[in-house]
C-alpha positions in Angstrom: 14.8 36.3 3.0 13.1 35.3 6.1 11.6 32.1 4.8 14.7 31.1 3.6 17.1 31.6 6.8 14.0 29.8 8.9 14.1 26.6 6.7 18.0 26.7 6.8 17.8 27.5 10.7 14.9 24.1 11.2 17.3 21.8 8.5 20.3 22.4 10.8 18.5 21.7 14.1 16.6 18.5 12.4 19.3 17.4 11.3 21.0 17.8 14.8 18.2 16.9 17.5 16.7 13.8 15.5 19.7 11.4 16.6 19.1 12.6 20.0 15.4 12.4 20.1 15.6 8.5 17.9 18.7 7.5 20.9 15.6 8.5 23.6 13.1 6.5 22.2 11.0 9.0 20.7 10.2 10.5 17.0 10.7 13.7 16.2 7.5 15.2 14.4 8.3 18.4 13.1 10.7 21.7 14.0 9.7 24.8 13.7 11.5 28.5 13.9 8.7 31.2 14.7 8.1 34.6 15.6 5.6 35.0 17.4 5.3 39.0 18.6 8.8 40.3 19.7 10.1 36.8 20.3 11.6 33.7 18.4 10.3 30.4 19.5 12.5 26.7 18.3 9.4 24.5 18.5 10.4 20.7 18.4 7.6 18.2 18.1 8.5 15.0 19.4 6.2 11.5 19.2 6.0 8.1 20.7 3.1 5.4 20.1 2.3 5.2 23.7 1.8 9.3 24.3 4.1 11.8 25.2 4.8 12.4 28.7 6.2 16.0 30.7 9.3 13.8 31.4 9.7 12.8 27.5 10.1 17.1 27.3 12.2 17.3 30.0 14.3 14.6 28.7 14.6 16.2 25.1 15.4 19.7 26.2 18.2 18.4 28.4 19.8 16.4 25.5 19.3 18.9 23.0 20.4 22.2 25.1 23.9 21.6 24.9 24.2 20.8 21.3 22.5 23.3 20.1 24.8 26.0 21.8 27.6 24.3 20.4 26.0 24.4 16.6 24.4 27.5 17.5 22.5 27.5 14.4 20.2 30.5 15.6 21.9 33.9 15.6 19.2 35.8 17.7 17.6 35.1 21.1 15.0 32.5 21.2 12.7 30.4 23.4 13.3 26.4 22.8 9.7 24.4 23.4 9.7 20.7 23.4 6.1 19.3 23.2 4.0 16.4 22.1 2.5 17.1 18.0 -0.7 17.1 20.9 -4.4 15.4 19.7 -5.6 16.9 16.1 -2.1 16.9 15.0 -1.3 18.8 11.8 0.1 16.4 9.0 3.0 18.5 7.6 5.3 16.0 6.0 5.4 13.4 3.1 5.8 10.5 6.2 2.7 12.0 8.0 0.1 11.8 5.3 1.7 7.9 4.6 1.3 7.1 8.3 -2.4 8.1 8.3 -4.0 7.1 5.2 -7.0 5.4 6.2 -7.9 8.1 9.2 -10.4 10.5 9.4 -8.8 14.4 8.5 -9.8 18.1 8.5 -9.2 20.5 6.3 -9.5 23.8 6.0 -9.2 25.4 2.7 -7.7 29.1 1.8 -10.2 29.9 -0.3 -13.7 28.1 -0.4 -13.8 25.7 -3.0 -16.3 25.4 -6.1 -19.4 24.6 -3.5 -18.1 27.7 -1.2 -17.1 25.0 1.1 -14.1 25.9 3.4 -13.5 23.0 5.7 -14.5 19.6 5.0 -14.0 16.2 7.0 -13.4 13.0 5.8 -11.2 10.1 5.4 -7.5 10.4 4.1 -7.5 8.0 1.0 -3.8 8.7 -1.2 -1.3 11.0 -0.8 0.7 12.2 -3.5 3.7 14.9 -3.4 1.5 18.2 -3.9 -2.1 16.9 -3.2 -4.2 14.6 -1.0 -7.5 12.4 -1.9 -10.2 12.6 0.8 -13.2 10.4 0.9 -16.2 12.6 2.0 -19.2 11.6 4.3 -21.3 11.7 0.8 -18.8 9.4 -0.8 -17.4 11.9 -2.6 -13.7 11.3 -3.5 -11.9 15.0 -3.4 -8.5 15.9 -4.4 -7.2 18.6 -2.7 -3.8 20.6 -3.7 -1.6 20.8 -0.3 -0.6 24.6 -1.5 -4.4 25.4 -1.5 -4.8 24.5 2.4 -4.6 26.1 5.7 -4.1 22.7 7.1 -4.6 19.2 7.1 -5.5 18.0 10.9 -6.3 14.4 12.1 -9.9 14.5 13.4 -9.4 12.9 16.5 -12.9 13.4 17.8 -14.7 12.1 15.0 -16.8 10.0 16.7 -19.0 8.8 13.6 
């Protein structure tokens, strides 16, 4: 029952903070509702192509604040955190995986796979609804089922 308030909860704020964060110049990356411990935490990731600054945070919080007491779409007490998606950023949604074909990922599996292999690197070839294709270092081409990873990362210090 959880799972289902949460994604109702992060649809109602997306829906309300992406206007706000698209009118500041800025992309909104993902929204999360977590609890982590004791406490709730409204996450928003925000993005811009020249790097997210403190002010670009400080901005967002301000703009959203208000709103959000006014939908007050959260019935408990919770922590808002506005931040950048930061560097190895987690590809989450359908746009994500679109925007970076061609760049080097991680991924780290649930279970190891047929080799007993649990993460692997390589470059992000096609994205399809459930699964992704990575090209491998051997030139392997993989196919990985989304629901069978931890996450999918960009590998920003891939310096090969």
């Amino acid at each position: 029952m959880a799972n289902k308030k949460q994604s109702t909860t992060v649809e109602s704020v997306t829906n309300l903070v992406k206007p706000i964060v698209e009118q500041l110049g800025l992309s909104l990356w993902d929204v999360r509702f977590v609890k982590e411990g004791a406490m709730w935490y409204l996450r928003i990731f925000i993005d811009k192509a020249d790097g997210v600054t403190i002010e670009d945070c400080e901005k967002v919080t301000r703009a959203v604040d208000k709103p959000l007491d006014e939908l007050d779409p959260i019935e408990q007490n919770y922590c808002l955190e506005v931040s950048s998606p930061g560097i190895e950023r987690e590809l989450i949604k359908n746009e994500h995986f679109e925007e970076f074909l061609g760049a080097p990922v991680m991924i780290k599996l649930i279970r190891p796979d047929e080799n007993h292999i649990r993460e692997l690197k390589g470059t992000l070839i096609a994205n399809e609804k459930d699964s992704v294709t990575v090209s491998l270092k051997s030139g392997e081409q993989k196919n990985i089922m989304k629901k069978d990873t931890v996450y999918i990362k960009l590998d920003d210090f891939n310096l090969e």
